[in-house]
Structures are given as C-alpha cells and as structure tokens.
N, C-alpha and C positions, 0 to 999 in steps of 0.2 A: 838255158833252163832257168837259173837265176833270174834273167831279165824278166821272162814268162812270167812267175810265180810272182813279181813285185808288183806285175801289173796286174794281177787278180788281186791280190791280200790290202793295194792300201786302197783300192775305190771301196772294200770290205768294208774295210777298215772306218772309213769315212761313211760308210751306211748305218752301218752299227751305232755310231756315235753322234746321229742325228737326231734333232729334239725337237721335232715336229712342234705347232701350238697345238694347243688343245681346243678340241673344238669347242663350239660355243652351248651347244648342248651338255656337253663335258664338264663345262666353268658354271654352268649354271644346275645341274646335280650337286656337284659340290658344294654351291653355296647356302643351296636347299639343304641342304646334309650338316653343314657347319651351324647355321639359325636353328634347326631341329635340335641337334646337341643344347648347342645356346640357350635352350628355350627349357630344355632337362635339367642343367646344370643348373640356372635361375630357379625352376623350381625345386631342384632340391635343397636349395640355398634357403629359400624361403619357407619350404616345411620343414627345415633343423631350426629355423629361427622361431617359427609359431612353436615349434615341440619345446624349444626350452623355455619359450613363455607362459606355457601351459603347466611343465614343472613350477616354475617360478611362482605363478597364481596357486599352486596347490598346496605348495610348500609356504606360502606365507600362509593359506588358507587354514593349513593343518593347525597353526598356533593358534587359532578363534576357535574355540569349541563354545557351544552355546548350550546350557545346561539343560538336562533332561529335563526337566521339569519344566522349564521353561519351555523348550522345543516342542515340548505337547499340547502345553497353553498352546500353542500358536499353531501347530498344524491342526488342534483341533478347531479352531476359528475358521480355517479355512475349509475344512474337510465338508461340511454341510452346502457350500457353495461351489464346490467341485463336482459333489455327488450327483445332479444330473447328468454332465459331461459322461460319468460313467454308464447313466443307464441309456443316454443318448447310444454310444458306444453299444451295449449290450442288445439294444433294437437294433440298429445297424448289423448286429451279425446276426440277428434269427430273424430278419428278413432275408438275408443272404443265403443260410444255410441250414432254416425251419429243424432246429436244436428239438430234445426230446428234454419231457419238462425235468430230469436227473442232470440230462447236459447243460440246460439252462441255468440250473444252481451252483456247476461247478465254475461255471463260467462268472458267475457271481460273486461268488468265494474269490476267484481271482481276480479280479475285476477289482473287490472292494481293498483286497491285497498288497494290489499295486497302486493305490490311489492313496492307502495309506503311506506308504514307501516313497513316493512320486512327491506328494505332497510333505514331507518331513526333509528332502533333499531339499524340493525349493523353500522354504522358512532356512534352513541350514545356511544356504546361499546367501538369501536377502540379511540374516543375520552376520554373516560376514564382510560384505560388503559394507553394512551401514557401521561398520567397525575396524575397518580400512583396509579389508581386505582386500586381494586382487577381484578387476571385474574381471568377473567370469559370468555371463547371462545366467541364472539359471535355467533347466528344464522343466518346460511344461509340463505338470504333470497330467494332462491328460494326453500328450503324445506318447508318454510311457504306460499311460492304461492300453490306448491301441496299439503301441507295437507290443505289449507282452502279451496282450489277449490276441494277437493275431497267430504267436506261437503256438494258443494252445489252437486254437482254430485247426492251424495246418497237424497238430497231431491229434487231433480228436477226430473230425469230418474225414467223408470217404473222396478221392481226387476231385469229382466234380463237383462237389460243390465248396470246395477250396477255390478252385479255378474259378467258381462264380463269385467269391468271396473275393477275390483279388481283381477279379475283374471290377469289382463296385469301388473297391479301394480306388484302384487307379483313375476311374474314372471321380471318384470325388476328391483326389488330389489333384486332379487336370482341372476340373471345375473351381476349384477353391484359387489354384495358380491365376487361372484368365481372372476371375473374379477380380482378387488383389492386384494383379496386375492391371486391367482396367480402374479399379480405384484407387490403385497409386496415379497415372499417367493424370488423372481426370482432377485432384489433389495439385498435382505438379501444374497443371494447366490453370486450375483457379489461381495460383502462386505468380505464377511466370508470363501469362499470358503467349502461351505456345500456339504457332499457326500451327495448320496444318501439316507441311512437314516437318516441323518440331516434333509433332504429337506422333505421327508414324515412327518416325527416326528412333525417338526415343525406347516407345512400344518393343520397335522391333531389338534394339539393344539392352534392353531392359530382361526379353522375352530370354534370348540367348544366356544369359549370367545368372538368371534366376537364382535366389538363394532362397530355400523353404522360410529362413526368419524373415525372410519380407510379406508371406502369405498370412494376413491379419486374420484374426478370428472373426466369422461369421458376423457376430455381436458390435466388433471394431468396424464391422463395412455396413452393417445396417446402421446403426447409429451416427455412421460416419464419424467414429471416436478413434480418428490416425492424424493426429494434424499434425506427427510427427515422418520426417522421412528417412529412407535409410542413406547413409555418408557413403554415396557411390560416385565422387566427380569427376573419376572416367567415364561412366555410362551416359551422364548428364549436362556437363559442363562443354563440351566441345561443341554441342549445336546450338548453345546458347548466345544471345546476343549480348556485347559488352554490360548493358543496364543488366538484362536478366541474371548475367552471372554475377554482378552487385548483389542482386533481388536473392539467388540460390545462398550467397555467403550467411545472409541474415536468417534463413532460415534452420526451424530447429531440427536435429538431426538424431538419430537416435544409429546402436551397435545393433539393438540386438531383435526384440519382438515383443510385439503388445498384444494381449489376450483378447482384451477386451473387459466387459462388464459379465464378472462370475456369476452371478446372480440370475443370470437368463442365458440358456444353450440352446440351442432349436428347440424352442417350443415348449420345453420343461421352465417351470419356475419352483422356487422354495415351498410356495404354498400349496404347491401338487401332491398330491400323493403318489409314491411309484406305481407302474402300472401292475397288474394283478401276477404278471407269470416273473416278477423280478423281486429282489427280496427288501423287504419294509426295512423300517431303520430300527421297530423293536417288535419281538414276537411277543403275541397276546401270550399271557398269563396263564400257565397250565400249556401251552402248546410246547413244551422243551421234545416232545415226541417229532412234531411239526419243522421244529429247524433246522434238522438235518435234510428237509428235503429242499426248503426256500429259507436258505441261511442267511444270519442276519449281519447287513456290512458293520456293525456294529461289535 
C-alpha cells in the first residue's frame, strides 16, 4: 500500500512543481503592461514637476504687484485695439445662433466684461515679467472673451442652435490648426530647405502634438509676421540633416504665442465704426433711456 501511494504522490508532486516558460505572447503582454506603467509613472513625474513650477512662477509673481493706477494706464491703451476682436467674436455668434436684439446686448455687456478682465490680466503678466518675474506666457485676452461668451451662448440659446454654435467653433479651430500648421511647415521649409519627405514627416508629426499656442493669429499668417518658431526638437530635429540641424540651432524660437498685429482682426479696423446691432464705444447725449438696450463697452 505504502509503495502504491509513493508512486502516485511524488510524479504529483513533481507536476505541481513544474515552471513551465511563459509563452511568448505571455512576455510580450507583460512588457506592453510594464512600458504603459512606465509611461504613467514619467508622466506623473513630469506633471508634479510642471505643478510646482507653476506654484513657483505664481508665488514670485505674487510679490510684483503693478499699481492700480498704473494698470489702467495700460490696459486702457490696449483696450481700444482689442475691441474689434470682441465684436469680431460677437458676429461670429449671431451668425451662429441669430440672437434677439435684448440677447444681442447682454452678450455685449459680457463681451465688453471680459475684455476688460482678459486684458488687465495680460498688462499684469507683461508687467511682471519685465520685472523679473516667472515667465508665464500670458492669456490672450481675446481667447477669454470667446471661451466666456461661449458659456453664456450654451446658457442662453435653445439646444440647436448651441450645437450649431459648436459646430462653427470647431470647424474654425480645425481651420485655424491646418492654417498654422501649413504656415509653420512652409516657414520651416524657407529656413531648412526641406525635401519632400522632410516636409510630410514633419506635417504629419507636427499635426499629431499639436499645441493650440502654435496656432498664430489670422493677422500673424497674413502678414506672414511668425518668423519665430516654436522649441519642439523632438518633432523637428530627427529628420533633419547634420547642416539643417546646424541651420534649426541658429534659429529663433519662441515658448509661447504671437497674436499678431492688434490693430486689424478680420476685417474690423480702428477707424470703423461698430456695426449697427453691437454697441458704440459712447451713447449720444440724452440717450441714457437707449443704453440699457445697446450698452455701452465703455
């Protein structure tokens, strides 16, 4: 009986305790699975390192205060050259979602609200930096007239024509991306002298990483006023040839984004007058009845 029962329990015994390889589909999950970690861990390494540089920039920033008085001087300088941007903006959505002439004023109201706000951040910014502050790009302030007038947009309009509203959005931020993106590659190519597949390569690497502060202002691509590029020498430097990557080092580079020339936004100039359903910069004399319905960004 003894003998029987040894000769079951140790070939058992010896099955149990066999360590097969792993298969090769097996090794290769897990190493897919190990990179993916790898690639989590890096980034969250690297968004604690931008967060406390971002404290760091705010907290030197904090000790630059630029005085009220001052601060006005200067975004009022700027405000009169900003101001078509906003009414650019203001057509843009009652093409979109033909406003009722009450809706068109509140939207105005807001409009001139945040332009004021938008614009007093960025002078705050440039005042800090030129005072040795942390760089921190400022915000343009007409990306903050369209993302806050897009809020009221979504809480004012009935669903469809929000959904037509966002549909024009996205199609003129897809417009504006190819745009810039075409007038960076075509910039790079007067610089570098890029064949053919340089000029693909680059496009299609470019296209993929996209960062919205590469998409230049209207103004910046008609004038062709970008002669700076943006510090990307992973996306550019690897299909470059030994001379060109010489050619790339000497060129000037820029963090952040260029507006372009204030003074002209589609089609609006200074010398224009707003158009009739948007509100003037001051209401005639005796109209105080009148600005509550077309109020004045003033």
């Amino acid at each position: 009986m003894m003998r029987r029962l040894a000769t079951i329990v140790v070939p058992l015994a010896a099955l149990l305790g066999a360590s097969p390889s792993p298969s090769p589909a097996l090794v290769r999950a897990d190493e897919d699975v190990a990179a993916e970690m790898a690639k989590i861990a890096n980034k969250a390494v690297d968004d604690a390192r931008a967060d406390a540089a971002k404290k760091a920039v705010a907290a030197k920033n904090a000790a630059i205060e630029i005085p009220e008085a001052q601060l006005k001087a200067m975004a009022d300088q700027y405000l009169p050259q900003l101001r078509p941007a906003m009414l650019a903006e203001l057509h843009f959505i009652g093409a979109a979602c033909s406003p009722t002439k009450e809706q068109r004023a509140a939207l105005a109201r807001e409009g001139d609200r945040l332009l004021k706000e938008g614009t007093r951040e960025y002078v705050r910014a440039q005042f800090q930096m030129s005072r040795g502050g942390g760089v921190s790009p400022p915000t343009d302030p007409r990306k903050l007239v369209a993302k806050g007038l897009a809020e009221v947009v979504k809480a004012t309009f009935p669903a469809e024509a929000v959904a037509r509203y966002q549909q024009e959005v996205d199609a003129r931020a897809a417009a504006l991306k190819e745009c810039s993106l075409r007038n960076l590659v075509a910039n790079l190519d007067e610089e570098l002298l890029l064949d053919a597949g340089q000029r693909a390569k680059i496009s299609e690497t470019l296209a993929a990483n996209w960062d919205e502060a590469w998409s230049w202002s209207p103004e910046a691509i008609l004038y062709n006023n970008n002669q700076t590029f943006p510090n990307v020498p992973k996306l550019v430097v690897p299909v470059l040839s030994p001379a060109q990557k010489v050619a790339w080092e000497k060129m000037p580079k820029h963090s952040g984004q260029s507006w372009g020339n204030l003074n002209n936004f589609i089609g609006f100039t200074l010398e224009e007058d707003p158009p009739a359903d948007m509100p003037a910069d001051k209401p005639a004399e005796g109209d105080a009845g009148k600005a509550d319905e077309v109020p004045s960004p003033n």
